[in-house]
N, C-alpha and C positions, 0 to 999 in steps of 0.2 A: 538333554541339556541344551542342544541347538535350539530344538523346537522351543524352550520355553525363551530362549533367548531373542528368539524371531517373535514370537506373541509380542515378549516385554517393549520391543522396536514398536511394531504395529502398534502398537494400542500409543505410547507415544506418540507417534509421528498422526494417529489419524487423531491427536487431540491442537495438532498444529497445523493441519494441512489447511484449515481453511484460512488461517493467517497469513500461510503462505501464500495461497491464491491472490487474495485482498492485496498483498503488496505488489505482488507480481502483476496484478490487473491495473493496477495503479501506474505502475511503470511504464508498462507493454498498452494499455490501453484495450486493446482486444482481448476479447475473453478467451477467445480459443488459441491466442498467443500465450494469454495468462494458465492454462487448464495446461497447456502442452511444457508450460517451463514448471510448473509446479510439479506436474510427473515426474519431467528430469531429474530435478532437486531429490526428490524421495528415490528417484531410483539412484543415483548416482550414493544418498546414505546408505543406499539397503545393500549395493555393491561394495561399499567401507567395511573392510574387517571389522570385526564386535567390537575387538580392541581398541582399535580407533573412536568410533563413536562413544566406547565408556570412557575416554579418555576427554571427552568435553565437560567443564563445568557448567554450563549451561545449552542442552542440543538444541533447545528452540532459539536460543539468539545463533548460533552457528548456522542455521537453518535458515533464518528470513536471513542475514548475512549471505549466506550460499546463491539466496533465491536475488537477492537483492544483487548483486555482483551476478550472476548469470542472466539476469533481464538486462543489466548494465551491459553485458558483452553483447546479446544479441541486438540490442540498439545501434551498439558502434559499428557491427557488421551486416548490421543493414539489410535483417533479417527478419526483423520485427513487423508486421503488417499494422503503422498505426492506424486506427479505426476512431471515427468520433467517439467521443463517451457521451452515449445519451441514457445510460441503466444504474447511473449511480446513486442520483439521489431520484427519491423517489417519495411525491407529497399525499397528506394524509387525505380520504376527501375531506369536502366542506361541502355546507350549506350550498350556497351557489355555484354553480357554472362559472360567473364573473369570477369569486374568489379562485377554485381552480386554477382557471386561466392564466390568474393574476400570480398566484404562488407557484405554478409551470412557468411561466417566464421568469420570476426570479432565479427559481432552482437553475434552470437553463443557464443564467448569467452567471453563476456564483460556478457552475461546473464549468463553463468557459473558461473564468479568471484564474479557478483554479490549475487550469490543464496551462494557463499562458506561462506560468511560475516556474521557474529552474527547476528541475530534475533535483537536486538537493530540498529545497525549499519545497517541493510537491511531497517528494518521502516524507521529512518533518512533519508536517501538516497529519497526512495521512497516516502515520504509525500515533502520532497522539490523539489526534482529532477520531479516528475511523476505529484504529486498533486498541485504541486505550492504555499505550506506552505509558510507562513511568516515564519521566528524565532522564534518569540514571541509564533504563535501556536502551534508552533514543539515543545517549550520549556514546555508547557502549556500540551499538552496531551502527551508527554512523561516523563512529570513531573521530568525534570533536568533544569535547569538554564539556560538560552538563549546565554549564552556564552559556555557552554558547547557544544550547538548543533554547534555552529562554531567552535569547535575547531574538532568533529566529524564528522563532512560531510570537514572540511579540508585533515583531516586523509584518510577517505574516497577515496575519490576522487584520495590520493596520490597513496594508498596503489593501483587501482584500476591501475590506470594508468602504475606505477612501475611494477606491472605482467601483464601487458597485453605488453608491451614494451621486458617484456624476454620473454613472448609467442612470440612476432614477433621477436627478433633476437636469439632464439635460437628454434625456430619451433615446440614449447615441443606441 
């Protein structure tokens, strides 16, 4: 009865884990900060009595919620090694070298702008834009109002766009 109840966890959890990673790497910035708090997260479920975790209506929003609030705490205690994000985006080739070059330095700028963005406003971004959130669930584990989260990734997006457009016509 365990064992099938430890399988039905596993197969769960490894249909999450990389969600969890993505947000945790989001956060923490280093991947080997992100790989080490996504562990914890999974171990800290797998140490939860059965009961507990069947007692969640949703274990994968509990879970980036768990990962998200544990990335959160090891920032405040200043335990996090933040590390530049140079692995995130990542461009398709092209024809030319020139192009390349051209679309490497955009990506560059745009993972800048985006790392420069509140710890709220970076989540937001990230769980829509990377993970493919609904509303509802961005509303739901960022625990603001689902009209909130549109009027935030509007902002977003604008604010995003607005400097990246004086990075290209003023060269900064």
């Amino acid at each position: 009865m365990q064992l099938t109840a430890d399988k039905q966890f596993l197969d769960q959890i490894q249909g999450i884990r990389d969600r969890v990673f993505r947000v945790a790497k989001r956060i923490l910035i280093s991947k080997e900060e992100a790989e080490d708090a996504t562990q914890e997260v999974i171990l800290k479920l797998w140490n939860m009595e059965e009961s507990n975790r069947k007692s969640f209506n949703n274990l994968e929003a509990y879970t980036i919620t768990m990962a998200k609030n544990y990335c959160l705490d090891r920032i405040k205690s200043k335990q996090a090694q933040v590390l530049s994000l140079n692995e995130q985006f990542q461009s398709q080739p092209s024809p030319s070298l020139q192009k390349q070059i051209e679309v490497s330095n955009e990506m560059e700028w745009v993972v800048k702008l985006i790392d420069q963005l509140p710890e709220r406003e970076r989540m937001i971004l990230q769980l829509r834009e990377i993970e493919q959130y609904e509303f509802d669930q961005i509303a739901s584990l960022m625990e603001i109002p689902e009209g909130t989260v549109r009027v935030y990734l509007s902002r977003i997006r604008k604010k995003i766009k607005k400097q990246f457009i004086e990075i290209q016509s003023h060269g900064i």
